[in-house]
N, C-alpha and C positions, 0 to 999 in steps of 0.2 A: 504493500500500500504506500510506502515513506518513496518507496523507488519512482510509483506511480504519479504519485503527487509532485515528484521531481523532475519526470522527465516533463510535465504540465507545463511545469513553470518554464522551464530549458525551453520548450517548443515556442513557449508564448512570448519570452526575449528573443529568441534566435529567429524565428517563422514570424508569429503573428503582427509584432509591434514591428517587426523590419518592414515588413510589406504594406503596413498599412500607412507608415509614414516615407517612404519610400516612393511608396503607389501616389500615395499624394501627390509628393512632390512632380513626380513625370507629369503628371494627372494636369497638374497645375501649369508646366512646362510646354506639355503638348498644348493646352488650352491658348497657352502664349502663343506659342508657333502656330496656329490656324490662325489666331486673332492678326499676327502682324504677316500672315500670308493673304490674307482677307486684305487688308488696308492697303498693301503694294496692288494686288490684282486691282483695287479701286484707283489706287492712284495711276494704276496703266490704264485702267479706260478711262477716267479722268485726263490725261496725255492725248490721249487718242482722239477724244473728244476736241479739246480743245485745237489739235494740230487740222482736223476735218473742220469743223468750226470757222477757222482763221484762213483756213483755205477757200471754203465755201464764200466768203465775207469777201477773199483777195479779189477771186474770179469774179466774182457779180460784180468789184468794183472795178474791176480793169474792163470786161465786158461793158459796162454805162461809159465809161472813161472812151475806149472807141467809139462808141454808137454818140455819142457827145459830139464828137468830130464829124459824121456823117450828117449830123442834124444841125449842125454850125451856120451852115450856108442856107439852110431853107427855113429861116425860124418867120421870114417873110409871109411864109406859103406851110401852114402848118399840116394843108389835107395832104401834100405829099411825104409829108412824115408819118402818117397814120398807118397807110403800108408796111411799113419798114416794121414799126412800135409792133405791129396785128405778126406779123410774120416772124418775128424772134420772141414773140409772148407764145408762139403755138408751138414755136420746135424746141424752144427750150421749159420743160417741165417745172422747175424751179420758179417761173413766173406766174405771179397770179394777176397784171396787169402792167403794163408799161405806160405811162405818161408825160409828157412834155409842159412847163408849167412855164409862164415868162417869167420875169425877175421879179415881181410882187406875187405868185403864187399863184396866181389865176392859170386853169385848164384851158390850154392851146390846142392839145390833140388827145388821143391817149388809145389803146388798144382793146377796153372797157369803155368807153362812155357810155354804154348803152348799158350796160351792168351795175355799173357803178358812178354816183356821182357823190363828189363829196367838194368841200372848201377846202383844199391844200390851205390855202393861206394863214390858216387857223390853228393849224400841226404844227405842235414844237419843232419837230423836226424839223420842219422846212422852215421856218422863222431863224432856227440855228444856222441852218445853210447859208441864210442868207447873209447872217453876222461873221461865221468864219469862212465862209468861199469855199467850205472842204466838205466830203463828202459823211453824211452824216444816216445811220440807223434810228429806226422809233425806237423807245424805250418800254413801247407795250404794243400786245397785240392788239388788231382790228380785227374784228369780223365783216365780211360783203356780205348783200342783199341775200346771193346763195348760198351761206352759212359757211360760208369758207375764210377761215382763218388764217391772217397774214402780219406780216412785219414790214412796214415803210422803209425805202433804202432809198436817198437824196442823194444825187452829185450837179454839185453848179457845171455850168457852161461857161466858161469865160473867155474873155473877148481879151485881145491884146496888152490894154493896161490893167488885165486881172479884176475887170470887174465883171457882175453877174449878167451876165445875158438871158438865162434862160437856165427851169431845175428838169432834169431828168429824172423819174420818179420810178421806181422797182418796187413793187408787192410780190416780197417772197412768202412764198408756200408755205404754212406751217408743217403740214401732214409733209411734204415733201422731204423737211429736213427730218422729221420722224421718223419717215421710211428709212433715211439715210444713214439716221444711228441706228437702227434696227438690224440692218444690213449688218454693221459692223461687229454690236455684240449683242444677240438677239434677247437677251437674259438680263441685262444690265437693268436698275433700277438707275435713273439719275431725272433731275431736276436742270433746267438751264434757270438762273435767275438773276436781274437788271440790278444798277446799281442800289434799287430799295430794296431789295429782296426781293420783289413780286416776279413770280414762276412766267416766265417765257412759253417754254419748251421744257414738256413734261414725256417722258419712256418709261413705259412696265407700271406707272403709279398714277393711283385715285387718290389720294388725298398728296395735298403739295404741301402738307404743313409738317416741317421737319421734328419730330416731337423729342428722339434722343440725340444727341447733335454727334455724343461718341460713336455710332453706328453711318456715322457719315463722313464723306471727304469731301472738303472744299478747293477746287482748281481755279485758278483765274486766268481769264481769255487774256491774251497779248493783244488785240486789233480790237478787244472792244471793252468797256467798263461793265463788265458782265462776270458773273462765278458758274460752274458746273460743280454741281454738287451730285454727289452719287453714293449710293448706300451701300457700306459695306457688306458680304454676301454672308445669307446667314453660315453657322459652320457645318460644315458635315458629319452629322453627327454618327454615320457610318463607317465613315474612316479613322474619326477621333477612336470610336469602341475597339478597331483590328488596330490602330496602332500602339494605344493604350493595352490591348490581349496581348499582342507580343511583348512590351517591358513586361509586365507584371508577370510572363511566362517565365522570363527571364530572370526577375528576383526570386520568384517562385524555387527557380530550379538552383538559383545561385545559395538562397536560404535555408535548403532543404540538404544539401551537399554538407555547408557550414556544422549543419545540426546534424548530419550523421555524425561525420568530422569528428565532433565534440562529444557525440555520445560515445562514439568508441573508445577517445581519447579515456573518457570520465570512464567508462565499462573496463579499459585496461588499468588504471587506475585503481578501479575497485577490483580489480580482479587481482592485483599484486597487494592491495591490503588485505585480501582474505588470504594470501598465500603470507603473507609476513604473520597473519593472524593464526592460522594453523599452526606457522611455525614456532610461533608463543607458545600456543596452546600445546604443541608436543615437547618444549621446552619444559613447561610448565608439570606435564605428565610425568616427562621422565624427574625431574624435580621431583615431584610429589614422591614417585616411588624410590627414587634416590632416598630422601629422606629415611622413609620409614622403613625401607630395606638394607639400606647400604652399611650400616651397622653389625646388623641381623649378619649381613653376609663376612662382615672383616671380623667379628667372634669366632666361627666355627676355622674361620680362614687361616685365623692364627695360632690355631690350635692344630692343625693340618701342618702348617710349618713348621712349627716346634717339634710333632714328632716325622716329620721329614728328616729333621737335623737328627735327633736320635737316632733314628735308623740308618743314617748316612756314615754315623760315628761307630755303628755296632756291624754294620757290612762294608766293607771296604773294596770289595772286590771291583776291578775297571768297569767290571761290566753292571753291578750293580750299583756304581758309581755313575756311570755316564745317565741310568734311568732317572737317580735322587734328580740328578742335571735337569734332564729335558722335565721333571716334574716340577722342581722348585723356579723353572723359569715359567711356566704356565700357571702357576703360582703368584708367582710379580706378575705377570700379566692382565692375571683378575683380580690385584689390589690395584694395577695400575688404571683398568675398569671403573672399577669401583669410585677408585678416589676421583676421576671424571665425574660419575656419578653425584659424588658431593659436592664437588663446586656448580655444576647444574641447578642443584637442591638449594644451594644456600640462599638464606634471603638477602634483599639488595642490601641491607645496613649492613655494613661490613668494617673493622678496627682496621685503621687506615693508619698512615708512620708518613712524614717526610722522606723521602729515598733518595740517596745521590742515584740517578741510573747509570753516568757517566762511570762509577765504582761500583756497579752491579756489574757492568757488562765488562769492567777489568777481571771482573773476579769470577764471570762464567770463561774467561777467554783460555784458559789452561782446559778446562773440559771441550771446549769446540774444536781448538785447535787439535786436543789429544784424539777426538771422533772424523776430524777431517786427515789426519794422518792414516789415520784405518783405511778412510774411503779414497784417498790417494787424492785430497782436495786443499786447495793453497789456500790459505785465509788469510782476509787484507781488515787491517781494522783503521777506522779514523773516529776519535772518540776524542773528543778538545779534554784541555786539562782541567778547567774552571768545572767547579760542581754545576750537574745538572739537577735540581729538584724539581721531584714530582712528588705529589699524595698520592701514595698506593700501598698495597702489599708488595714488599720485597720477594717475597718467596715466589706469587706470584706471576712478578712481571718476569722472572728465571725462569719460571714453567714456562708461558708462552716465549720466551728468545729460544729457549731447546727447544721448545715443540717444533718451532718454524727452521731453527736449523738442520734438526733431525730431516725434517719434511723437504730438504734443499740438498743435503746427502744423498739421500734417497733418492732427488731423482735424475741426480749425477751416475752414470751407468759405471764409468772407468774409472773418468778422473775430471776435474774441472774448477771452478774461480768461486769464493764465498767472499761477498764485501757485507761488512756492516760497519754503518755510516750513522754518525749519531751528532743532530745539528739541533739549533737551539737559537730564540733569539725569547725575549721579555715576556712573550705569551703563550707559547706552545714549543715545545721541541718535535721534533722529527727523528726517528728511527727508521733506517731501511735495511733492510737482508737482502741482498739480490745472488742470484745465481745464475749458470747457466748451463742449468742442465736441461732437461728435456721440454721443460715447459707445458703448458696447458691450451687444451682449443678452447674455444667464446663460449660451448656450449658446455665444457668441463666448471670453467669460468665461474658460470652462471651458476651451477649448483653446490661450489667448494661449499658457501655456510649452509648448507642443508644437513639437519641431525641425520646421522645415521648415511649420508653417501660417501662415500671412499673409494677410490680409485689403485687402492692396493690392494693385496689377496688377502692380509693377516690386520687388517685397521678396521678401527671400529666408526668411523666419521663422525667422531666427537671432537678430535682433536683440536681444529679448527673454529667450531660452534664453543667450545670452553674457551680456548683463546678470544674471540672474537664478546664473548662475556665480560669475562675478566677487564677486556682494555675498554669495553662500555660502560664496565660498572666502575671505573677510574675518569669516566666524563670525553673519554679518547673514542679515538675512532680507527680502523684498522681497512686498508685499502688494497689489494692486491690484482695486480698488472702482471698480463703475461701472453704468452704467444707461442704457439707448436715449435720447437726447435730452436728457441731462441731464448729459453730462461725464463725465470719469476723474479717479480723486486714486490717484495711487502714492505708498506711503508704504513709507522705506527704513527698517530700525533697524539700528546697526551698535554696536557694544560701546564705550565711550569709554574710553580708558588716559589715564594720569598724565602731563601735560606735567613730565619731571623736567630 
């Protein structure tokens, strides 16, 4: 259940809260990127507009600007202009009336009269012409007799010292230029509107009244004091969901990875504290029977010895001599058991002594040296002169330097090199044994402090687990490095105290 409720929690940081604030974020990201992909595409048909616009406005004004020239010489004789007016209002669509106006605005000719009649004189526009000589747009639409909707377009006539002779008058189409933005982007919402705001030219839209102004772009015409306004497009909210499903696939799968990742990491974790935990717990067992056995067994033990020795003293013979032999050493064998057994057993308070180790290991070096002579093995000592103190058991910390020496003998076949190195500075000292005998693989490695594994035929795999006690229960820690064919270096740290 404690597991269950853990991995909950593990899923709900690693999985849930990533994606949700994550997701957001794209969420909110991508909502950017439509919003400012929506406003360029308006500001290109806003461009578009405007460049069709300024074109349309050039031609019609170069278009009148010729026909001005043609109608120069005949303002005398205005029916023979009415031709001309009738026959470029019929071939060009864009027109919804041509007419010829003198310099006070009164109707001379015109290609409509019969359609339309109206007082030019009266129109801003043409009142304007008349003050700046240039050619000049209405600022609102007209409607004709036959519901047809147009915009006035004025250019004067002038006569050699630039004064007005005569207005040349263009009603452009509305529905005309309509068609024409239609053509370009048939989808497009926009507004054309004059310098008050009032809608011109209206595409895709009933109501002209701009109500959010952020869903809108405003362009302004070059040739005329006019805006094109156009609505940004709404967003697609089809595309937004598949490209928002692909991130959120992608955290998905990115978070999901993370959280195995994590679990296995936490699962191997827990799975090496249930293996350190066993390893207590069989610590602990043999402990337990240590104790209440190991007694029991050195009583009968030493009583077997004793009369070992009597009988070794009352039969002399070689041959029943060499048996007392191989008895009384499987004898030390199972005291030397046993008393493993008891340091196992003991509990952790233990009478502790200041120790030089520095004259500990002076004083084991005539026994190493005398066991490396047997194994045909050279011994190099480097042990500084100034005392080393440590709190520990002295007897002890002898048993583990022979354990690990014996264990470095051993796994010298012929012959070969024993260093022990013993360095120190104000907080901890270092001890190292290195050898180079046969060495251990990663996977031997991995199980040296396990109770009871041994990699000899006659060891009981304690040896090492009592060692590795001993130097934990002095607050040290015991490290051991090594490699198939290339030797062992154990290296001891134990906390150094104040010689007071």
């Amino acid at each position: 259940m404690k597991i269950l409720k853990g991995n909950f929690y593990l899923y709900l940081i690693i999985v849930v809260l990533p994606v949700i604030f994550i997701g957001s974020y794209y969420y909110s990201n991508i909502l950017k990127e439509h919003n400012l992909e929506g406003k360029e595409h308006a500001r290109w048909v806003a461009t578009i507009y405007q460049k069709s616009w300024d074109q349309f406005i050039g031609e019609t004004t170069t278009s009148l600007d010729i026909l001005s020239l043609s109608v120069k010489g005949n303002l005398g004789t205005p029916e023979k202009v009415e031709p001309l007016l009738k026959e470029i209002n019929d071939k060009d669509l864009r027109y919804g009336g041509l007419y010829l106006l003198d310099k006070n605005g009164k109707v001379l000719t015109g290609s409509e009269l019969r359609k339309y009649t109206v007082d030019f004189s009266r129109q801003k526009y043409i009142q304007d012409v008349m003050k700046t000589k240039d050619t000049i747009i209405s600022n609102h639409q007209e409607i004709t007799p036959n519901k047809q909707r147009i915009l006035g377009l004025a250019t004067p006539v002038l006569d050699k010292n630039h004064q007005v002779m005569a207005i040349l008058v263009a009603h452009l189409r509305i529905d005309y230029m309509q068609n024409l933005m239609k053509v370009l982007t048939p989808k497009a919402k926009l507004i054309v509107v004059n310098g008050d705001n009032k809608p011109i030219v209206k595409l895709n839209i009933k109501d002209s009244n701009i109500k959010d102004e952020n869903n809108w772009i405003t362009w302004p015409m070059d040739r005329l004091p006019w805006n094109i306004n156009v609505k940004i497009a709404n967003r697609n909210l089809k595309d937004i969901i598949v490209e928002f499903s692909e991130k959120l696939f992608i955290i998905l799968v990115i978070t999901h990875v993370l959280f195995l990742l994590i679990e296995y990491i936490l699962l191997r974790k827990h799975t090496v504290k249930e293996r350190k935990q066993n390893e207590v717990q069989k610590l602990e067992l043999v402990g337990t029977l240590a104790a209440s056995t190991a007694h029991e067994i050195r009583n009968p033990l030493t009583g077997v010895k004793g009369l070992m020795q009597l009988l070794g003293e009352k039969y002399t013979a070689p041959e029943d001599q060499y048996y007392f032999k191989v008895i009384d050493s499987e004898l030390n064998r199972i005291n030397e058991i046993v008393s493993e057994f008891l340091i196992l057993g003991k509990p952790t308070a233990q009478l502790t002594d200041k120790v030089n180790i520095a004259e500990t290991l002076l004083e084991l070096k005539p026994l190493i040296i005398s066991e490396g002579n047997l194994c045909n093995v050279d011994c190099t000592w480097q042990i500084p002169s100034n005392p080393v103190m440590v709190q520990c058991v002295k007897d002890q910390i002898k048993q583990v330097v022979l354990n690990i020496a014996k264990n470095a003998f051993e796994s010298m076949e012929s012959s070969g090199k024993l260093e022990i190195i013993l360095q120190s500075n104000p907080q901890v000292c270092q001890l190292e044994i290195i050898d180079n005998g046969k060495g251990m693989t990663k996977e031997e490695l991995d199980k040296i402090f396990r109770p009871f594994y041994t990699s000899k035929e006659t060891g009981t795999g304690l040896g090492l687990v009592v060692c590795k006690r001993i130097i934990q229960s002095f607050g040290g820690k015991i490290k051991i490095q090594s490699a198939a064919g290339e030797g062992t270096k154990v290296a001891i740290t134990l906390p150094v105290v104040k010689n007071t």
